[in-house]
DOTI-348836 format. One line per field, with one value per residue (C-alpha): x, y, z. Coordinates in steps of 0.25 Angstrom, whole numbers. Layout:
N
u = X ...
v = Y ...
w = Z ...
// end
This chain:
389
u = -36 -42 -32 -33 -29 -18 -12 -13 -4 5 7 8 19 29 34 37 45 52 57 60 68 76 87 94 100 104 99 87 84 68 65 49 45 28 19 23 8 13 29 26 19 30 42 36 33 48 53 43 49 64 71 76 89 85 88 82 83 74 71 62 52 57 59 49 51 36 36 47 50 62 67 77 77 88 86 83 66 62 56 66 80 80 90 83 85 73 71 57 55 41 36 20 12 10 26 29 21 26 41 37 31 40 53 54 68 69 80 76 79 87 100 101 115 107 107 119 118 107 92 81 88 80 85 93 99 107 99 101 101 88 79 65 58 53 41 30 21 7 -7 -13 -14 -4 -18 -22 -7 -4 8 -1 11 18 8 16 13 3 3 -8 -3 -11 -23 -14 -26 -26 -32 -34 -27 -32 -19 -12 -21 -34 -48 -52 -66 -59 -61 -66 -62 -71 -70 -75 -66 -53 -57 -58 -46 -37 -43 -38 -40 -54 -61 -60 -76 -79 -73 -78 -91 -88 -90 -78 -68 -72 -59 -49 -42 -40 -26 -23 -8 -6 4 9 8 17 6 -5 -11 -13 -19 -27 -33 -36 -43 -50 -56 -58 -50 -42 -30 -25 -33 -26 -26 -20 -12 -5 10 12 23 29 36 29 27 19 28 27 17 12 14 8 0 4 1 10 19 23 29 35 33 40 41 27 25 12 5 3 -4 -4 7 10 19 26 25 13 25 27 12 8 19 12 -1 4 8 1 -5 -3 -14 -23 -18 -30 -29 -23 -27 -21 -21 -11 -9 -14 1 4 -8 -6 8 2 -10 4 9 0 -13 -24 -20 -29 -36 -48 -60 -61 -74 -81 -73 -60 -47 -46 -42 -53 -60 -50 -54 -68 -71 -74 -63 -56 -45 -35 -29 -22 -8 1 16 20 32 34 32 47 51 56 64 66 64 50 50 52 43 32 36 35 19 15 20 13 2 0 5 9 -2 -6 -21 -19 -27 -30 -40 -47 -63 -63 -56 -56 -50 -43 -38 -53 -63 -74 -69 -79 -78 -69 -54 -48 -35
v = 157 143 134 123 134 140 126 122 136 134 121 125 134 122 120 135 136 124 127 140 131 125 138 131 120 118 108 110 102 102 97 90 86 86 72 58 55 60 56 47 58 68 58 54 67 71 60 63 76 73 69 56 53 59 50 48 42 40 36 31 23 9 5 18 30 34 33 40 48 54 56 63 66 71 74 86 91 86 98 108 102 107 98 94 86 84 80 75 70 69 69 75 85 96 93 98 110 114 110 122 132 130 128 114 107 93 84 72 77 66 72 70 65 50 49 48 32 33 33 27 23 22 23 36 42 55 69 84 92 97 108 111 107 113 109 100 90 90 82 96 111 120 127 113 112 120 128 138 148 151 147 137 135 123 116 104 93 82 73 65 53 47 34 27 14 4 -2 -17 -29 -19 -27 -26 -21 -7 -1 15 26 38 52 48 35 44 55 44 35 48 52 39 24 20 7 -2 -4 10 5 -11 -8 -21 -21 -30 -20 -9 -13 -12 0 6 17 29 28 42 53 64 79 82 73 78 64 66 79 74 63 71 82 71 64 78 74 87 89 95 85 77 59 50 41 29 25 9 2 -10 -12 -6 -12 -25 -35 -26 -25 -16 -19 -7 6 18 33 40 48 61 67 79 84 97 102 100 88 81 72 57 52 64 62 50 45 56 47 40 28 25 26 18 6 10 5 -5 -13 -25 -21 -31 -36 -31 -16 -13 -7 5 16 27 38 38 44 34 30 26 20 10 8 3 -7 -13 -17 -25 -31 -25 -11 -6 8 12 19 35 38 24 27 18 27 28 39 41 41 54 60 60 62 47 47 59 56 64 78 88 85 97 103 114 124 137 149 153 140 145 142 127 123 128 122 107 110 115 102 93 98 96 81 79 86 81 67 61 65 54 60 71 82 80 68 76 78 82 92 98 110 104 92 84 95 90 84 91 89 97 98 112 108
w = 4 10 17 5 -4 6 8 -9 -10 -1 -7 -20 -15 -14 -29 -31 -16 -20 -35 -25 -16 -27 -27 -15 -14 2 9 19 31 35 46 50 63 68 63 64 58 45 45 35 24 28 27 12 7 10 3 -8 -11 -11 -24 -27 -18 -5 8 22 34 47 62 70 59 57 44 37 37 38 53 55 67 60 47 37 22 13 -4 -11 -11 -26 -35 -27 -27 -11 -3 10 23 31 45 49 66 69 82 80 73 87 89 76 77 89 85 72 82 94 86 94 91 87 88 79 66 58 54 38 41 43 29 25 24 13 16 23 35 48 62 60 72 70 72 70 82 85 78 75 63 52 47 53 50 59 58 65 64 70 77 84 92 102 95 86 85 76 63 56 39 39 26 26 21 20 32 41 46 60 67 82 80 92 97 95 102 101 99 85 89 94 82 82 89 91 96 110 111 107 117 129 125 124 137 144 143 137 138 128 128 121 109 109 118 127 141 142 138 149 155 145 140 129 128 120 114 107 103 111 111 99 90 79 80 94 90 80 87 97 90 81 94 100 112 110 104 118 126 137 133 141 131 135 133 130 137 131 117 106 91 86 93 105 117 126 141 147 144 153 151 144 152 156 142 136 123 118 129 137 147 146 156 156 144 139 129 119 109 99 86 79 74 91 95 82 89 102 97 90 100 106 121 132 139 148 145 135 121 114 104 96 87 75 61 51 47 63 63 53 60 72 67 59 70 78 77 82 81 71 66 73 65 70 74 66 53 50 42 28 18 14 27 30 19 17 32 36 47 53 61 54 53 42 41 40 36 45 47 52 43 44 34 22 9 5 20 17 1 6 18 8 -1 10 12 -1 -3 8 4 -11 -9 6 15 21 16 6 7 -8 -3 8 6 21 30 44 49 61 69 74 66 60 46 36 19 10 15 17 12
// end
């Protein structure tokens, strides 16, 4: 069977698991951790397939929940009569995958006990104790992290599209960002004369701002680029308060930092969400400390050029984002986007897991699969036409 075919049947599978899961009427908890690049998609395609009167509540967003980093939901899966609470924290694509195959705990779930003033409400504080999840979102293959085993079920969702966005302050005339360029900025600071060709600039700097180890933006753009998706940057940490009325005083590497578990050396690492290194790059840039690019989902991307002007998209490799530059092959900064969960899931835990992929798949990706003429078969291959899903 072709993967297209395999992923169609499986699902297909979800309306008769679910009329299946309709015998029980306990109240599951699910809980999803991996991609802040597709929070937003996931946090809609939840609420999508609950029946009228559920409630939520979330943290670390402002005023939306589309950037949130935590979130909890309560109601009964539409087409199933299923009682469900579930828990998303996101953190990163490879954090997810390795929190499935190293049964990682995680202690920001969002107890549902939140709710119990009504729905919608932001800033929420109290937590269960920690566990591991049970599903994940990730913008790459389990194959390209480094936690292959055990196999996780990989259902492919939808295209989850990325961009370099030049930082707050930047000169309008900094406007591509090509293989080369993201291979030397990544490498250390670049001059900003190999983007505007003026002598002048020779002397002025231009930092990378990026995510940390636990990211599939990270990967991505560094597959994309053909940097590596193990290669060693050197990223930068801004010092300062960050946001439009903000600044940046200084730009130091980024420390000395931990992720689950391993240690990585200075400006190794990064920031863990694309909502903070969107405020990151955001913000305006004293003077005389140069200029600032980075790599971000499409969604945190258009976060940052809100706030400040001067932050603004770049064109990958000549071409500009657009839908249907993604799906014809114009522009191809972007990955697959995938639900994933260990083989052991089973009964209405897997139902509403299986339910979850499918909204996303037929309705919420943020590029459906359905409007693909392209396809690759891994994070930075060559983009040929047909899709394979």
């Amino acid at each position: 069977m072709s993967m297209k075919k395999c992923v169609a049947t499986m699902i297909a599978g979800v309306t008769a698991l679910t009329i299946a899961g309709s015998a029980s009427a306990q109240t599951i908890t699910l809980r999803l951790t991996g991609s802040t690049a597709y929070r937003n998609q996931t946090h809609n395609a939840i609420l999508h397939i609950l029946d009228a009167g559920y409630t939520f509540g979330y943290a670390g967003a402002g005023a939306t929940i589309s950037g949130a980093g935590q979130a909890v939901f309560k109601g009964t899966v539409n087409a199933g009569a299923i009682p469900v609470i579930i828990q998303t924290s996101w953190s990163g694509s490879v954090g997810g995958v390795q929190n499935l195959t190293k049964n990682l705990t995680i202690a920001n779930w969002l107890t549902a006990t939140n709710l119990s003033g009504g729905t919608g409400a932001n800033n929420l504080s109290i937590h269960d104790s920690a566990v591991t999840a049970d599903m994940a979102m990730s913008d790459s293959f389990q194959g390209a992290t480094a936690f292959t085993t055990p196999a996780l079920v990989d259902q492919v969702v939808g295209v989850a599209p990325f961009t370099w966005v030049r930082g707050a302050g930047s000169p309008s005339n900094m406007v591509n960002m090509t293989t080369l360029l993201a291979q030397t900025v990544l490498a250390g600071q670049t001059p900003l004369s190999q983007w505007t060709a003026n002598p002048a600039d020779a002397a002025v700097n231009v930092q990378v701002f990026g995510r940390d180890e636990d990211s599939g933006t990270r990967l991505g753009a560094f597959a994309e680029s053909g940097f590596g998706i193990f290669g060693a940057p050197f990223q930068y940490q801004p010092t300062g308060t960050l946001g439009a009325s903000g600044l940046i005083t200084a730009m130091n590497a980024w420390p000395v930092n931990t992720v689950n578990g391993t240690t990585y050396d200075v400006g190794h690492s990064g920031y863990s969400s694309g909502g903070t290194l969107a405020s990151a790059v955001g913000t305006p840039v004293g003077a005389g400390l140069g200029f600032v690019v980075a790599y971000l989902s499409t969604g945190d991307g258009a976060a940052a050029t809100n706030l400040a002007t001067g932050a603004t998209f770049m064109n990958w490799n000549g071409f500009p984002y657009s839908l249907a530059g993604v799906q014809n092959g114009q522009y191809t900064f972007w990955c697959y986007e995938h639900l994933m969960y260990r083989s052991g899931l089973a009964g209405n835990q897997k139902v509403v897991a299986d339910k979850i992929a499918k909204q996303i798949h037929d309705t919420d990706a943020a590029v459906l699969l359905s409007g693909m003429n392209v396809g690759r078969q891994s994070e930075g291959a060559v983009v040929t036409a047909g899709s394979p899903y």
